[in-house]
C-alpha positions as CSV (number, residue, x, y, z in Angstrom):
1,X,-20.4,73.2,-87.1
2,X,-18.4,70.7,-86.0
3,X,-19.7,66.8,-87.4
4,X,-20.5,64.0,-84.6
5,X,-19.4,61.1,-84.5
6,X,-22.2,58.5,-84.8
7,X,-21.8,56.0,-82.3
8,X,-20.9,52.6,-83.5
9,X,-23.9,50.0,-83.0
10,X,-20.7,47.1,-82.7
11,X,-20.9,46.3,-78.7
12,X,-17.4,47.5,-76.9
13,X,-16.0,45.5,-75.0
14,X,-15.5,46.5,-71.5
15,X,-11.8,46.4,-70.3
16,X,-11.6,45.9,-65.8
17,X,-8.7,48.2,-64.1
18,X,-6.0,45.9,-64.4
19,X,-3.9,45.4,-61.3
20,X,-0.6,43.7,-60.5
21,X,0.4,41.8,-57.8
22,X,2.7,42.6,-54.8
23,X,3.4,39.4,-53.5
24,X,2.3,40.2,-49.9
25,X,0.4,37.4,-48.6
26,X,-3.0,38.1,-48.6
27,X,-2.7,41.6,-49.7
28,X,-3.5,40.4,-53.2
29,X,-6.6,38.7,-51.7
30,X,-8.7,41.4,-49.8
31,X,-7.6,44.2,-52.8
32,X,-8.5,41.1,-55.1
33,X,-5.2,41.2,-57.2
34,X,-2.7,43.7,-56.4
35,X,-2.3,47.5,-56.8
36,X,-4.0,49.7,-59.8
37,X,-1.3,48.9,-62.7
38,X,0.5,52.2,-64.2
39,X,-1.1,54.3,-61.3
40,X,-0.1,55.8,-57.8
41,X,-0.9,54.1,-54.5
42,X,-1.0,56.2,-51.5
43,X,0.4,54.4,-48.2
44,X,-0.2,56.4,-45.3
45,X,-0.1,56.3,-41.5
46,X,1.6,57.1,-38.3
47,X,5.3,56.9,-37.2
48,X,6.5,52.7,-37.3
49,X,3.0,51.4,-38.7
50,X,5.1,49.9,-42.0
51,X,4.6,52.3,-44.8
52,X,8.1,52.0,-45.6
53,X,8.0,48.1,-45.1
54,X,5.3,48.0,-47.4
55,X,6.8,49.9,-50.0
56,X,9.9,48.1,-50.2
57,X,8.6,44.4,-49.9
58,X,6.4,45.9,-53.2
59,X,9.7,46.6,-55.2
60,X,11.4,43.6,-53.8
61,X,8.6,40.8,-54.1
62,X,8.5,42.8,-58.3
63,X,12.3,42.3,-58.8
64,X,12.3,38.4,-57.4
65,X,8.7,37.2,-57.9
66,X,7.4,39.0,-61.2
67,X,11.0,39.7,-63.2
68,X,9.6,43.1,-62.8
69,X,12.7,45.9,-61.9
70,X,11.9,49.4,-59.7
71,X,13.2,52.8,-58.5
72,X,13.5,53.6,-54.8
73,X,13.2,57.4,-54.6
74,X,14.5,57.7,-50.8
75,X,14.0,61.6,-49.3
76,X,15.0,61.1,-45.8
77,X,16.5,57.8,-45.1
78,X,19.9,57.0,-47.9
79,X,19.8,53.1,-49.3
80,X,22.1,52.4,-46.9
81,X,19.8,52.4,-44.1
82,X,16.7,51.4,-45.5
83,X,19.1,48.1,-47.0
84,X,19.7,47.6,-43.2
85,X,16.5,48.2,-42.2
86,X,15.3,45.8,-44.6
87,X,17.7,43.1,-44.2
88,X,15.9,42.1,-40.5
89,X,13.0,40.7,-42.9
90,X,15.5,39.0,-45.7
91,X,15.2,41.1,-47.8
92,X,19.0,42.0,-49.4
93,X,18.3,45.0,-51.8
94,X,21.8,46.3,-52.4
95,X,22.2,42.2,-54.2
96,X,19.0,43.0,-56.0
97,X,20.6,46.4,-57.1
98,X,24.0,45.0,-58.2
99,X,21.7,42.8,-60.4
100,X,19.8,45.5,-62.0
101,X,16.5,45.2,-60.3
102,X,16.6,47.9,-58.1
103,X,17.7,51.2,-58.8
104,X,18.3,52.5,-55.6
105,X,18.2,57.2,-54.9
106,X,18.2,59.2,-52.5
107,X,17.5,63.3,-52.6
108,X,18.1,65.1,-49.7
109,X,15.7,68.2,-49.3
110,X,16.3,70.8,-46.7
111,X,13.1,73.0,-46.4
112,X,15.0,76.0,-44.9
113,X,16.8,76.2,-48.2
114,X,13.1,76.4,-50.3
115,X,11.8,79.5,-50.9
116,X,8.3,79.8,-52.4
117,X,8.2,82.0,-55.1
118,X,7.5,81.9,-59.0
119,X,6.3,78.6,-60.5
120,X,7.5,75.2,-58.9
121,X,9.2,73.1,-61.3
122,X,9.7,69.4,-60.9
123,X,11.9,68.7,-64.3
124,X,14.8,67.9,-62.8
125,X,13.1,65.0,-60.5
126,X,11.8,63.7,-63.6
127,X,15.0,63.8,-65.4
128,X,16.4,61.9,-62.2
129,X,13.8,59.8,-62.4
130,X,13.5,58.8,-65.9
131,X,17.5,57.9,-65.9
132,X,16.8,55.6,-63.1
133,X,13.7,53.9,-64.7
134,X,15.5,53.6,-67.6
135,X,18.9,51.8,-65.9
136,X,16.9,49.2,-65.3
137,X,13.6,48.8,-67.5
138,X,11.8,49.7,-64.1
139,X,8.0,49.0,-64.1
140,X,7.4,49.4,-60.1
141,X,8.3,52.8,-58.3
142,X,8.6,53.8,-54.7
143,X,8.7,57.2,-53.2
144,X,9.6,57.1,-49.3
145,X,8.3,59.8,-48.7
146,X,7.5,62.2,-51.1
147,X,6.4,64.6,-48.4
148,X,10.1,66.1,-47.7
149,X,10.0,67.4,-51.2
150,X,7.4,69.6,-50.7
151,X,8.3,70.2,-47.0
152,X,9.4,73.9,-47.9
153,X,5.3,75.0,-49.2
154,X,2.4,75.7,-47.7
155,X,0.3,77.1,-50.7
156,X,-2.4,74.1,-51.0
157,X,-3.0,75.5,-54.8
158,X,0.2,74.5,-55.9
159,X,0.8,71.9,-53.7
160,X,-2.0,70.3,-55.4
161,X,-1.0,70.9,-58.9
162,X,2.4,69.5,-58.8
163,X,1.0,66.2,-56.7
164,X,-1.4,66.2,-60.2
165,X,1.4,66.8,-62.6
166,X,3.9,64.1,-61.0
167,X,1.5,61.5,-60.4
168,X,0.3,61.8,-64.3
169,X,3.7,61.9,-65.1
170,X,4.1,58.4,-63.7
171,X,0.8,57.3,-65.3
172,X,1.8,58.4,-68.7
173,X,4.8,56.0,-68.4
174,X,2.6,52.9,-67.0
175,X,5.2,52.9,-63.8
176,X,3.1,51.5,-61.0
177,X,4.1,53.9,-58.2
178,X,3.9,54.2,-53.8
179,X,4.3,56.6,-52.1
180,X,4.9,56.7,-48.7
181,X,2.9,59.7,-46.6
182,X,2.9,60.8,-43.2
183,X,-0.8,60.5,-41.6
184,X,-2.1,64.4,-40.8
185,X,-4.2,66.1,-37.9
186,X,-7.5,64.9,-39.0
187,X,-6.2,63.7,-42.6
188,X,-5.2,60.7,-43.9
189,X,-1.7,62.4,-44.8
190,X,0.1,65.7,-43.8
191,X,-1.6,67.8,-47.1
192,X,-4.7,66.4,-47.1
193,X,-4.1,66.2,-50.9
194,X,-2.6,63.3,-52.0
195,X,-4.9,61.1,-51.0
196,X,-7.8,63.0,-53.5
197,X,-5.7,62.6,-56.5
198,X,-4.3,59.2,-56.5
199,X,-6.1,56.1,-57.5
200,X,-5.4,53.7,-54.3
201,X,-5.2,54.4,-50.6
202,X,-3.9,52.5,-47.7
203,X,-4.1,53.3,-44.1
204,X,-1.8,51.4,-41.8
205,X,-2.7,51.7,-38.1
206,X,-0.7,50.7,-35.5
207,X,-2.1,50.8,-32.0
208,X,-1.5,49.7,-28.4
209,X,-4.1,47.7,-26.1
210,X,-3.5,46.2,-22.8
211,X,-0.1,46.9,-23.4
212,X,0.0,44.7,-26.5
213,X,0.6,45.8,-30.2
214,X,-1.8,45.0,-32.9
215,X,-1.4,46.3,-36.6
216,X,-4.4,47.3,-38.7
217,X,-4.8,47.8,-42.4
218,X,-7.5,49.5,-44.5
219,X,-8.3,50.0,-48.3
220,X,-9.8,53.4,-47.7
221,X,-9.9,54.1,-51.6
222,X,-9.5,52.0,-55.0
223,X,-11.0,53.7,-58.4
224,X,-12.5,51.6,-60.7
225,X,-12.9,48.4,-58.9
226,X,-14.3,46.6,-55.9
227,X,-11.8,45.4,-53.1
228,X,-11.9,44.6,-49.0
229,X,-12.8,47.7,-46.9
230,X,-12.5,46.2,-43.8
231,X,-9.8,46.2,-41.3
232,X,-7.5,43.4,-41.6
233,X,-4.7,42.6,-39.2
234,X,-1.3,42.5,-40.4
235,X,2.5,41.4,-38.9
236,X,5.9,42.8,-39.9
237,X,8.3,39.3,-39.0
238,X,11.7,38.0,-40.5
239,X,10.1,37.0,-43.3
240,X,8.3,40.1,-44.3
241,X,4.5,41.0,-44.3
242,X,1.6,38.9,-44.0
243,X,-2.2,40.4,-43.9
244,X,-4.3,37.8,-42.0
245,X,-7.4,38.0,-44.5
246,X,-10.1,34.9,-44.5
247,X,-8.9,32.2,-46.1
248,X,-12.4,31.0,-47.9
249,X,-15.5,33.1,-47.6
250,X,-17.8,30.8,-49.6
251,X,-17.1,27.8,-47.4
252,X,-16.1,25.9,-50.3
253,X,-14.1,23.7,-48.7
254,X,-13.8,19.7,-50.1
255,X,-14.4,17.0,-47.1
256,X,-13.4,13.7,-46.6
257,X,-15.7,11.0,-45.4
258,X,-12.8,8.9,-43.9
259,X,-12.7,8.4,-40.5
260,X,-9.8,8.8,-37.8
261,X,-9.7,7.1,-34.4
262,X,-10.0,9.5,-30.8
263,X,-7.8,7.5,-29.7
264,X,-9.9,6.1,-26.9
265,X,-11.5,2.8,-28.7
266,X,-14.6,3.0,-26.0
267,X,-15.4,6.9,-27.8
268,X,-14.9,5.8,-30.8
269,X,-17.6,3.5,-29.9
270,X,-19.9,6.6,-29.1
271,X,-19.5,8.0,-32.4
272,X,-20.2,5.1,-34.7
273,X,-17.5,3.1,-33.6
274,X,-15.3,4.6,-35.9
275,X,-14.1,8.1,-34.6
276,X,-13.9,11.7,-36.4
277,X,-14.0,12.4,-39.4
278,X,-10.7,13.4,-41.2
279,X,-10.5,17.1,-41.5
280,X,-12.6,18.1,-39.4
281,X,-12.7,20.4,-36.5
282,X,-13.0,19.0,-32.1
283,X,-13.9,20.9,-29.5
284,X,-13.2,19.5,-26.1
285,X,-14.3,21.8,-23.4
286,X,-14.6,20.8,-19.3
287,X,-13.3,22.1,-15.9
288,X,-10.1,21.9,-14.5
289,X,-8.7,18.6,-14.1
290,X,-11.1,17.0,-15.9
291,X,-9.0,15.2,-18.4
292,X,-9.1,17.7,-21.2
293,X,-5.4,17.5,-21.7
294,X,-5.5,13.4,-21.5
295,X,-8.2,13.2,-24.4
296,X,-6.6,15.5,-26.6
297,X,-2.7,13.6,-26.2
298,X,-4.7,10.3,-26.7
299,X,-5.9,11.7,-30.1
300,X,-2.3,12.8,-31.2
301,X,-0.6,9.0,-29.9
302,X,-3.3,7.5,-32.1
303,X,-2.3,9.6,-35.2
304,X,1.5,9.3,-34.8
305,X,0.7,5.0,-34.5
306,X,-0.7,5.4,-38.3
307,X,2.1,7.3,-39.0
308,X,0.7,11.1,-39.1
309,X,2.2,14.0,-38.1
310,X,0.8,16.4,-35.8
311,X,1.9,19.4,-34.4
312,X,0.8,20.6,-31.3
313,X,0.7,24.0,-29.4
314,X,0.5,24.8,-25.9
315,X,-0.4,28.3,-24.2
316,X,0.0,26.3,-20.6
317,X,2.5,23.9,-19.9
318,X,5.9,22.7,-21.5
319,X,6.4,20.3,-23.8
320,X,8.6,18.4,-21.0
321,X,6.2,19.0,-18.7
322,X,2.9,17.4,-21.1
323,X,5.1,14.6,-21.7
324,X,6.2,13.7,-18.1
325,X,2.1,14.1,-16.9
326,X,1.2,11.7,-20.1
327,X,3.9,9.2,-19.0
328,X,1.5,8.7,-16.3
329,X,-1.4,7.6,-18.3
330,X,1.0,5.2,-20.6
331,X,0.9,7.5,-23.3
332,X,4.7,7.9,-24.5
333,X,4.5,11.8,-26.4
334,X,8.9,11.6,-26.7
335,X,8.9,8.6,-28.7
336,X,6.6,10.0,-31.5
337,X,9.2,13.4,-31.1
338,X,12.3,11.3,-31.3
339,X,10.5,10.0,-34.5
340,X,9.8,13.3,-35.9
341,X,6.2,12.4,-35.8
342,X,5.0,14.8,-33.4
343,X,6.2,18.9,-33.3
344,X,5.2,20.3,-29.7
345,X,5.5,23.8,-29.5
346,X,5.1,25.9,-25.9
347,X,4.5,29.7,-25.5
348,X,2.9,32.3,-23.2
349,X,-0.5,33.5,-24.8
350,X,0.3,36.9,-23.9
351,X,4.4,36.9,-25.7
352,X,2.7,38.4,-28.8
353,X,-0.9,39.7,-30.2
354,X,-3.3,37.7,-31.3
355,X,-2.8,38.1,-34.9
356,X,1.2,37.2,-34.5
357,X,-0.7,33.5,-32.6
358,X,-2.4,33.2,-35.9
359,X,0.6,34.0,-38.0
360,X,2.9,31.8,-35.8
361,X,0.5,28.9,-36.8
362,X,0.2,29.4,-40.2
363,X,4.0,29.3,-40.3
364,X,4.6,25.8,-38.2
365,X,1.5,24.5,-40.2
366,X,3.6,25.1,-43.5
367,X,6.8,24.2,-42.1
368,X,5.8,21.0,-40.4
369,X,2.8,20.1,-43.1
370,X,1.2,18.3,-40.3
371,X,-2.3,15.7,-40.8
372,X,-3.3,16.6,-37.2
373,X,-2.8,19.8,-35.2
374,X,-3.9,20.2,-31.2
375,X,-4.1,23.5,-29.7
376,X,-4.7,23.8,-25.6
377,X,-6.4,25.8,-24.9
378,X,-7.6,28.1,-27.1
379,X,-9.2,30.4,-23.9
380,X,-5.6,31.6,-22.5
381,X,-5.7,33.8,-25.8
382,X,-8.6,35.6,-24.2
383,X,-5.3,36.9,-22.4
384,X,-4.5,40.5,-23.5
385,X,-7.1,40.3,-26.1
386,X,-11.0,40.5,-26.6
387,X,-13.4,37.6,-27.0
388,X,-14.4,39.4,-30.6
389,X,-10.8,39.4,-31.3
390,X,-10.2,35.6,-30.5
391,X,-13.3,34.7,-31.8
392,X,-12.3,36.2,-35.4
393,X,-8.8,35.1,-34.9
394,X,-9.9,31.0,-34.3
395,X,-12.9,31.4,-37.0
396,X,-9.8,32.1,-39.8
397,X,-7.1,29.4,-38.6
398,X,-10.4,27.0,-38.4
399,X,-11.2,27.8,-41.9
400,X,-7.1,27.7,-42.9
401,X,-7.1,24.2,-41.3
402,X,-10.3,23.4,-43.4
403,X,-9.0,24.3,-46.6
404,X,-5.8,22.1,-45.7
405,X,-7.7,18.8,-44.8
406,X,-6.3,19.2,-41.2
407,X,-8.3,17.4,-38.2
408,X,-7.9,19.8,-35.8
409,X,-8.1,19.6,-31.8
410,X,-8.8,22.5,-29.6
411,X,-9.0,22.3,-26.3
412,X,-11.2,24.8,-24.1
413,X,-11.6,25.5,-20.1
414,X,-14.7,25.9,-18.9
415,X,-16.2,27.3,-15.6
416,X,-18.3,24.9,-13.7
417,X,-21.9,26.0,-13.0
418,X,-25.7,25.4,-15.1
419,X,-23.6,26.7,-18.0
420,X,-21.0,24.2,-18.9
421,X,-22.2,23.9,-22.2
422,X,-21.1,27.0,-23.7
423,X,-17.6,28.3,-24.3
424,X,-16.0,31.2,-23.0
425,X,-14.5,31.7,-26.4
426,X,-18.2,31.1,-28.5
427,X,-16.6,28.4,-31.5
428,X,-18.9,25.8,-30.6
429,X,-20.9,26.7,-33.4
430,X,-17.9,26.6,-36.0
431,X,-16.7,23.1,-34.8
432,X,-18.1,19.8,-35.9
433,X,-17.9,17.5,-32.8
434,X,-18.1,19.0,-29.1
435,X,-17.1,16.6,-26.4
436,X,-17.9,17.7,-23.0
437,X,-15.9,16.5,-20.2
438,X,-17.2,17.1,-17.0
439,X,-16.9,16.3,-13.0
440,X,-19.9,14.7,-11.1
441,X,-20.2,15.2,-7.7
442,X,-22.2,12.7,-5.1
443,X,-21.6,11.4,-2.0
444,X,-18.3,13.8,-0.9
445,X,-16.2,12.7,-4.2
446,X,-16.0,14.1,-7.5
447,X,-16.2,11.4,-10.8
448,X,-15.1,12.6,-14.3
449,X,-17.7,11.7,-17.2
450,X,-17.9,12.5,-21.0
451,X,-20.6,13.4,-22.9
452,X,-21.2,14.2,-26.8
453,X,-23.0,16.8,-27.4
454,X,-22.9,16.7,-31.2
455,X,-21.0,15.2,-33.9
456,X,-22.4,16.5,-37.3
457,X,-23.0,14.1,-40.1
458,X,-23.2,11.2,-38.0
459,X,-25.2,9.1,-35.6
460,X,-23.6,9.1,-31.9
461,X,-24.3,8.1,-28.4
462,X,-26.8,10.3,-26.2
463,X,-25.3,8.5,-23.3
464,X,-23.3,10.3,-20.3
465,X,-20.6,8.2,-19.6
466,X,-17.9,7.8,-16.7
467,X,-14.7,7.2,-17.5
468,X,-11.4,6.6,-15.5
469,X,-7.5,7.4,-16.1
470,X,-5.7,4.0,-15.9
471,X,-2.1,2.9,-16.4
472,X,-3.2,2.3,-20.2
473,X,-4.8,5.5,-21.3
474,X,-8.9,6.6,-21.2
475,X,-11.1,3.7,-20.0
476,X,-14.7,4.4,-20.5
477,X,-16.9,2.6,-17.8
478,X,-20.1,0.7,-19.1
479,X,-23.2,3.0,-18.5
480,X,-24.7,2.3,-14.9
481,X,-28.3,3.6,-14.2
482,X,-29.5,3.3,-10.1
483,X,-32.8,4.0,-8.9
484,X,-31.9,7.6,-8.7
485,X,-30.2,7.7,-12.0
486,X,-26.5,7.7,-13.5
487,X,-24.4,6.2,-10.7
488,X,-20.5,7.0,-10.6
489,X,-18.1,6.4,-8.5
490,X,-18.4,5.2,-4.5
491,X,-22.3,5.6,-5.1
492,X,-21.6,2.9,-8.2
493,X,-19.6,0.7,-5.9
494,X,-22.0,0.9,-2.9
495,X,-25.0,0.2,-5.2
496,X,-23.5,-2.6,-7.0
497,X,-22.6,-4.2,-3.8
498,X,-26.4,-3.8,-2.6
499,X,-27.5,-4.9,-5.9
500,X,-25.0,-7.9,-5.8
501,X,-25.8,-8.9,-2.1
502,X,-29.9,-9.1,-3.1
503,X,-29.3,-11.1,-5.6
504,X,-27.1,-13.4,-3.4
505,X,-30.1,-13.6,-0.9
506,X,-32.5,-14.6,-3.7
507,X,-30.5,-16.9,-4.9
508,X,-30.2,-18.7,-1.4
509,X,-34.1,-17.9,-1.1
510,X,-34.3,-20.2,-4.5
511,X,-31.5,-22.9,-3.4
512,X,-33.5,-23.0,-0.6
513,X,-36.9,-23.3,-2.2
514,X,-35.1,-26.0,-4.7
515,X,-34.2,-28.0,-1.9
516,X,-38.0,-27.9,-0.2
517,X,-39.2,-29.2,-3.4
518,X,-36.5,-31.6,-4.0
519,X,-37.6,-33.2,-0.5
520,X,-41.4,-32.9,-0.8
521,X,-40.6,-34.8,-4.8
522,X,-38.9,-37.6,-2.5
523,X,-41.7,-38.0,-0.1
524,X,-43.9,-38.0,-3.1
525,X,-42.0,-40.7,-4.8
526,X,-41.7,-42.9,-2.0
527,X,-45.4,-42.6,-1.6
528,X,-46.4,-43.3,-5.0
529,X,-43.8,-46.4,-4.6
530,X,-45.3,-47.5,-2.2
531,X,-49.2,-47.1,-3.8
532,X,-47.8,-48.7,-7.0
533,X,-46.4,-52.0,-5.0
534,X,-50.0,-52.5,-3.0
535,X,-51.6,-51.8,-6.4
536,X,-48.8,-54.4,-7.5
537,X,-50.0,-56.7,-4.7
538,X,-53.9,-56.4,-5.2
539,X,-53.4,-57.2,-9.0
540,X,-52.2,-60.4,-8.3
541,X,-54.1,-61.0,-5.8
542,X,-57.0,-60.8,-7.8
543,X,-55.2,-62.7,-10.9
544,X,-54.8,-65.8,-8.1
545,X,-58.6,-65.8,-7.0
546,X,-59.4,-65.4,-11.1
547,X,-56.9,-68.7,-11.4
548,X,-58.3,-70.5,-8.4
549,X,-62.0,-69.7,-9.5
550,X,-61.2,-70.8,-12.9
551,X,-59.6,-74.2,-11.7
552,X,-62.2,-74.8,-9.3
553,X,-64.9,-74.8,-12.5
554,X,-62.8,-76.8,-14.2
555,X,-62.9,-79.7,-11.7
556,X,-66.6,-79.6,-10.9
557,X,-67.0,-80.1,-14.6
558,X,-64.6,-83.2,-14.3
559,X,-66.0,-84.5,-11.3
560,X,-70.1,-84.4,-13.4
561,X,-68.0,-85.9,-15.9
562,X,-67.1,-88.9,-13.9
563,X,-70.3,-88.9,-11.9
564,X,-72.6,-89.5,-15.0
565,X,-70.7,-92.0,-16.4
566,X,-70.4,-93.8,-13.4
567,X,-74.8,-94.1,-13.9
568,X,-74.7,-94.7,-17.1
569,X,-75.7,-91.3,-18.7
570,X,-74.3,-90.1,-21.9
């Protein structure tokens, strides 16, 4: 009988899949490190989705990124072509070859000239194959697409088997393998094999809506370790491939308790008297015409006077135009442009998807590295695209710009109506201020006013204020309350000229009162002058007859005096 082994009671340590990494931005985030190291990744999908585009930017990020050389195994397009193909995204793979990082094949398979019979036998593709890994120590390996080479058979048993034996033939030699597939009626590719005995699949999708292209990509499959199964939008530009993942899904984001100016002093005032916060996130959301625009070119004019950059994108007007309209307000935009302060960038909202926006973005946002960015408005993206779509789209570049330390601007049109305060778009949530501008209208005239409707992490004003577009910029008026209520505009005027002519005609009422009394003190005081001199008069009057009376004693007293002595009497 055969002995067993008795297990060890030393705990074994467990090893994870180990995975490398392809380079493609955000790939290597949502499959959370790259392809399945040493094992075969199926790419697969319909005619100009990118399999190919994938493949290749694989070898090429290997060869210049990770010093790590491959094998293109090309069945229906020669080098040549695919090195054109390829160059459109800057890629130059015939350079990378004459340097000994690419090995670069191509095997031309005509099916008419297969004949299924006896047993099929791959050894001279790995022969082939095995020189060309070994010309140039390959570790990454491409097939493009290995369905030609088994064009010619229909007999899913062996079909099957030689997928197996190829694909462990690559394993046992660690080479890190795609291979490109054709999707299949009601399959992921043509067989319906492959994609049951590799270790990775990828489905690219590439569909058309409202006549505008969008590009999806899936993880369908991934042995041995956890990874993004949702679909991700993805872009093919001059620069290569770029999923469009979310940048932080633990909101772990630093913040800054610094504060930045609106740049309208009298709002500032509204919010502690001291503005944003750096890096965070404004909404500004109103009507037509009711100064959105203004608001969000005061912020930028403030941050290029501290010396910031900012970069801002418009889906409405030209940069000339914004410029020429802000002249009219006194805020100088080409001055801060000549500078290189301030990078305005224009385009239609329906020239590309709403995944090429985002990836637009990201791009000037790296190549400008700016402090502040504005974007107006963000509800012409609803444009060609739906309001989960934008909604996604603005929750990733708002988390992007978080991550960044970017205060960000975005400017929203709203319908008027009871239901100004919500967007069309449904970010309010995400933002941290919301600044609603809205138009009052009394009395046959309209009257802009602002209003903030929250500010987090911070005290602010409740107060709904009228403001006015002067020569100098954003003047807020002080806060007028009527009888009725807030009072803008003519109503304001009117009332404060009632209010000021009432008070006049108290005034006068009090002058006039002042003056009564003034008179009736006079009369008084002449009165009492003239009591106080007969008092005056009787006092001394009476201090004579006390005098006289006095005197008069006196000489009776003499006159006994004389009379006694004048008898004899002592």
């Amino acid at each position: 009988m055969p002995s067993r082994v008795k297990p060890s009671s030393a705990p074994r340590e467990l090893l994870p899949l180990e995975k490398i990494r392809t380079g493609i931005p955000g790939f290597d985030e949502i499959s959370e490190g790259g392809l399945p190291k040493g094992r075969t990744t199926i790419v697969c999908g319909g005619a100009g989705c990118g399999k190919t585009m994938l493949g290749m930017e694989f070898l090429v990020r290997g060869a210049q990124e990770f010093n790590e050389p491959g094998v293109l195994m090309a069945f229906e397009e020669t080098p040549e072509d695919i090195a054109r193909n390829v160059a459109s995204l800057g890629f130059d793979i015939e350079a990378l070859a004459n340097q000994k990082k690419l090995f670069l094949d191509f095997i031309s398979v005509e099916p008419r000239e297969i004949q299924e019979s006896g047993d099929y036998d791959l050894e001279g593709l790995f022969i082939r194959l095995q020189s060309a890994v070994e010309a140039v120590g390959a570790k990454r390996v491409m097939f493009d697409t290995l369905e030609a080479l088994f064009s010619g058979f229909r007999n899913p048993g062996i079909l099957r088997a030689e997928f197996r034996r190829l694909f462990r033939w690559l394993k046992d030699r660690g080479l890190t393998t795609v291979i490109t597939a054709e999707r299949g009626e009601g399959t992921l590719t043509r067989h319906g094999l492959e994609e049951y005995v590799s270790d990775c699949v990828i489905l690219l999708d590439h569909r058309i809506k409202d006549q505008i292209s969008a590009r999806r990509l899936r993880i369908v499959k991934y042995r041995g370790t956890k990874h993004g199964a949702d679909e991700y939008p993805f872009l093919i530009d001059e620069r290569g491939m770029s999923i469009l993942p979310l940048t932080s899904l633990q909101l772990q984001h630093t913040v800054s308790s610094e504060r930045v100016s609106s740049g309208v002093p009298d709002l500032d005032e509204m919010l502690e008297g001291k503005g944003y916060f750096r890096g965070s996130s404004v909404l500004i959301t109103g009507t037509a015409g009711s100064g959105k625009t203004t608001l969000a070119a005061s912020f930028v004019d403030a941050a290029c006077r501290r010396g910031e950059r900012c970069l801002y994108i418009d889906f409405e007007e030209s940069r000339d135009q914004v410029a020429r309209n802000m002249s009219s307000v006194g805020i100088d935009l080409d001055q801060w442009a000549k500078k290189g302060l301030l990078t305005h960038e224009a385009w239609r909202p329906t020239q590309f998807g709403i995944e090429m926006h985002l990836l637009r973005i990201h791009k000037l946002i790296e190549k400008v590295k700016p402090q502040c960015v504005v974007i107006d408005p963000i509800t012409n993206l609803l444009n060609g695209s739906s309001d989960k779509e934008v909604y996604s789209m603005l929750m990733r570049l708002l988390d992007f710009l978080k991550v960044s330390g970017i205060t960000a601007v975005f400017v929203s049109l709203t319908s008027g109506g009871d239901n100004m305060e919500q967007t069309t778009v449904g970010i309010s949530s995400l933002t941290d201020t919301w600044i609603l501008l809205r138009d009052l209208e009394l009395n046959g005239e309209r009257n802009r006013c602002i209003y903030v409707l929250k500010s987090r992490g911070m005290a602010h004003s409740n107060q709904l204020r009228e403001f006015v577009l002067t020569g100098h910029g954003i003047k807020l008026l002080p806060v007028y309350v009527g009888p009725g209520g807030v009072l803008t505009g003519s109503s304001r005027v009117t009332q404060e000229s009632a209010e000021r002519a009432e008070a006049l005609q108290k005034q006068q009422e009090i002058e006039r009162k002042q003056l009564d009394a003034a008179r009736k003190r006079l009369t008084i005081q002449a009165q009492v002058t003239a009591l106080q001199a007969e008092l005056d008069a009787v006092e001394k009057e009476e201090k004579t007859l006390t005098r006289e009376d006095k005197e008069r004693e006196k000489q009776d007293e003499a006159d006994r005096a004389t009379l006694a002595k004048s008898r004899g009497s002592r």
